[in-house]
Structure formats: C-alpha cells, structure tokens
MARMIZA-694545 format. One record per residue: residue in three letters; residue number from 1; x, y, z of N, C-alpha, C in turn. Coordinates in nm, 2 decimals. Atoms other than C-alpha are relative to their C-alpha. Example, Ala and Ser with C-alpha at 12.3 -4.5 7.8 and 13.67 -1.06 7.14 Angstrom:
2
   type   seq      n.X      n.Y      n.Z     ca.X     ca.Y     ca.Z      c.X      c.Y      c.Z
    ALA     1     0.09    -0.12     0.00     1.23    -0.45     0.78     0.09     0.12     0.00
    SER     2    -0.09    -0.11     0.00     1.37    -0.11     0.71    -0.08     0.11     0.08
END
This chain:
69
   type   seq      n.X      n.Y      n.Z     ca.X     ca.Y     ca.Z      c.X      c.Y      c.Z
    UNK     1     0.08    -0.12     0.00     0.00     0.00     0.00     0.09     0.12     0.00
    UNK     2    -0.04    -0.10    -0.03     0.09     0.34    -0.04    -0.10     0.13     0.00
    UNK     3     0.08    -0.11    -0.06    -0.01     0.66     0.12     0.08     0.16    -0.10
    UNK     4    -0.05    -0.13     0.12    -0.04     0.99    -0.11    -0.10     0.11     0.08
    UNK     5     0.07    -0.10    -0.02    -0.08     1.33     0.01    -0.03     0.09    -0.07
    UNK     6     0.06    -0.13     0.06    -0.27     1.63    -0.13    -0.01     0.10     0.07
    UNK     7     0.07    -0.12    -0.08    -0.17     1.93     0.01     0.06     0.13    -0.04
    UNK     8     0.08    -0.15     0.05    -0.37     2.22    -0.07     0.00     0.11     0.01
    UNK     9     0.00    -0.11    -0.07    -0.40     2.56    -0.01    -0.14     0.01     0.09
    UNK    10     0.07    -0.01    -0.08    -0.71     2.54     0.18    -0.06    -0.18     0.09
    UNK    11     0.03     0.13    -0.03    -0.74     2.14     0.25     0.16    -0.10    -0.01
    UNK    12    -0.16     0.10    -0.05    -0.45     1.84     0.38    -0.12    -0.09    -0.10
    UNK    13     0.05     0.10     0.03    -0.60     1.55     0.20     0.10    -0.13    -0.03
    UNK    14    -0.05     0.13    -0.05    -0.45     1.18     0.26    -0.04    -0.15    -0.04
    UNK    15     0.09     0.13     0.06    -0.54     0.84     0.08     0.10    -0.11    -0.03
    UNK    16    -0.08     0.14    -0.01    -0.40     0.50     0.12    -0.05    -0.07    -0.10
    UNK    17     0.05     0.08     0.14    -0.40     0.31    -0.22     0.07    -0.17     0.01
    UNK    18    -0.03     0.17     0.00    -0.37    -0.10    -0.24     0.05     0.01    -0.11
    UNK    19    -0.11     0.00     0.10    -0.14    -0.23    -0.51    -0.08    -0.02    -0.13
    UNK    20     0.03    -0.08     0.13    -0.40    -0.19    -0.76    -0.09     0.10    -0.03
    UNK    21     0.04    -0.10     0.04    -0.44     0.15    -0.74    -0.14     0.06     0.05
    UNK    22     0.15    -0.01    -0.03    -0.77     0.18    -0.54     0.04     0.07     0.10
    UNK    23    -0.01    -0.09    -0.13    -0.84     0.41    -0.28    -0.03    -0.12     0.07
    UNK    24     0.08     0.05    -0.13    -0.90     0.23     0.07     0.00     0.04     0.10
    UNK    25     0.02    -0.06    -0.07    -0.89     0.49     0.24     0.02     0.22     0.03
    UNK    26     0.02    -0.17     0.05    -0.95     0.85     0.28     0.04     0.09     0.11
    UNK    27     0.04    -0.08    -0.13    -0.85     1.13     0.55    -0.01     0.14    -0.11
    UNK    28     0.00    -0.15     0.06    -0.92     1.53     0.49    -0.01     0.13     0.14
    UNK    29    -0.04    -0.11    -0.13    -0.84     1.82     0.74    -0.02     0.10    -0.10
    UNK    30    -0.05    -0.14     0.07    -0.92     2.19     0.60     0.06     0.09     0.10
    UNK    31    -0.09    -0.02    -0.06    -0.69     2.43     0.68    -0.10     0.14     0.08
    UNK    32     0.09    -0.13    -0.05    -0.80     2.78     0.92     0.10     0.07     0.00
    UNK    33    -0.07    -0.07     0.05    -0.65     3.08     0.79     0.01     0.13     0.10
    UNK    34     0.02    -0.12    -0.12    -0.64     3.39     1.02     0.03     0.14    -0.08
    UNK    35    -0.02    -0.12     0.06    -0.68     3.72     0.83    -0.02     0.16     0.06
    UNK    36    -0.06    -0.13    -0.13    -0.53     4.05     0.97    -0.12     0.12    -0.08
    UNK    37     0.07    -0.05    -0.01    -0.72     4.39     0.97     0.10     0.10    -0.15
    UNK    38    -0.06    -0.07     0.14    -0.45     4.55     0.67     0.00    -0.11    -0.14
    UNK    39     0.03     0.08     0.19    -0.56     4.25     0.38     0.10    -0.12     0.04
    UNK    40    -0.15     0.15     0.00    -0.25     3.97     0.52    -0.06    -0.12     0.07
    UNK    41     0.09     0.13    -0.03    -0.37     3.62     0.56     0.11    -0.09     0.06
    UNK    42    -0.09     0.13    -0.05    -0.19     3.37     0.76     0.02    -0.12     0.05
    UNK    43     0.04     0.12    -0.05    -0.15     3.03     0.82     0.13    -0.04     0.12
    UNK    44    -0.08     0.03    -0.11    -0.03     2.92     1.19     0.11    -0.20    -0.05
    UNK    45    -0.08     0.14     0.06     0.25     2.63     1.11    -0.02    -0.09     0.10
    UNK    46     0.00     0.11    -0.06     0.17     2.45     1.43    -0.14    -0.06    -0.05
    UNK    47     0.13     0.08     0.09    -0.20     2.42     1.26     0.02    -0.09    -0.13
    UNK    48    -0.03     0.07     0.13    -0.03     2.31     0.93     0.05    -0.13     0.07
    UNK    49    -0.12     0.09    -0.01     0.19     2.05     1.09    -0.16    -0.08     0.06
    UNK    50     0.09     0.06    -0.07    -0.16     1.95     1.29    -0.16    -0.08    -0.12
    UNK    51     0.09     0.05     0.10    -0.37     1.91     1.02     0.05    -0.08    -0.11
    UNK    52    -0.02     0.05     0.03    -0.14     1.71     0.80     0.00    -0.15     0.09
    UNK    53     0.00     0.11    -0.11    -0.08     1.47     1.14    -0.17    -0.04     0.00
    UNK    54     0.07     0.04    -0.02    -0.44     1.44     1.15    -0.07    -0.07    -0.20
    UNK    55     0.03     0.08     0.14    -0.55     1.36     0.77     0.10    -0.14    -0.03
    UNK    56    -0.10     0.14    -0.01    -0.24     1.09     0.79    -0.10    -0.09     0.09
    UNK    57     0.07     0.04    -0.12    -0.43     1.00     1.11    -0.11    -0.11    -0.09
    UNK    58     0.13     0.11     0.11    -0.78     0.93     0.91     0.05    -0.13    -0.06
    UNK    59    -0.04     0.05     0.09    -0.61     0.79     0.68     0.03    -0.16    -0.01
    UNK    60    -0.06     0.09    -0.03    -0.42     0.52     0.82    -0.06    -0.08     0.10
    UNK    61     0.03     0.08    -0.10    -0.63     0.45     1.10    -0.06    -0.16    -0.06
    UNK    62     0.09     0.14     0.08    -0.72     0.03     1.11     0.19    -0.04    -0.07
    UNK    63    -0.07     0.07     0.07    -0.36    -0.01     0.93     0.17     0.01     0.09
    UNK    64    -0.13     0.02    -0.13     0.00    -0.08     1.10     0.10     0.07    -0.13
    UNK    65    -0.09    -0.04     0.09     0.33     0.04     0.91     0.07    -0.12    -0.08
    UNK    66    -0.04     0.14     0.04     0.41    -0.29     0.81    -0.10    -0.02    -0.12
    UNK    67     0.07     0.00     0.11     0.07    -0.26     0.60     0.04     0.14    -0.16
    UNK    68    -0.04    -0.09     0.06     0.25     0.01     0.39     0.13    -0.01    -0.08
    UNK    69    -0.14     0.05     0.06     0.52    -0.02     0.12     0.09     0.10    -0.03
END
C-alpha cells in the first residue's frame, strides 16, 4: 500500500491506495487561515503540521506500518 498526500491551499488530504491503485482509504483536514485587519492572511504552522498529522491519522487508522510499502 501506499499513502499519497494532497496538500492544498485550503485542505490536507491523505489516501491509502492497495497495489492496484484503489483508494481504501480517505482522511481530509481543512486548513484555518487567520486574516489581519490590513488585507495579510496567515496560516499558523503549528496548525499546518496539525492538520497534516491528523489527515495521515484518518487515513491510516485500522492499518500498522508494516501494511504500507
């Protein structure tokens, strides 16, 4: 199996594919952006790092690392 990320500017997305190419499994985290009062938009990096760990999370729950190639 291998695990492929998609990541977005507003969404992490995470999907575990078996060896022929199927999805079996899905995670998705969108991201929350924080926009200041002069137009600058910012994304907190401990939220990025948190919402990739958790779309991995979905993703994989149910499977060990051993199920992964």
């Amino acid at each position: 199996m291998i695990l492929a990320l998609d990541l977005g500017s507003t969404t992490f997305k995470a999907a575990l594919y078996d060896a022929a190419n199927k999805a079996v499994t899905r995670g998705r985290v969108d991201l929350e952006y924080t926009y200041g009062s002069n137009g600058e938009t910012e994304l907190d990096a401990a939220q990025v790092r948190h919402a990739l760990q958790g779309a991995c999370t979905q993703a994989l729950t149910g499977y060990t690392p051993s199920d992964i190639d």
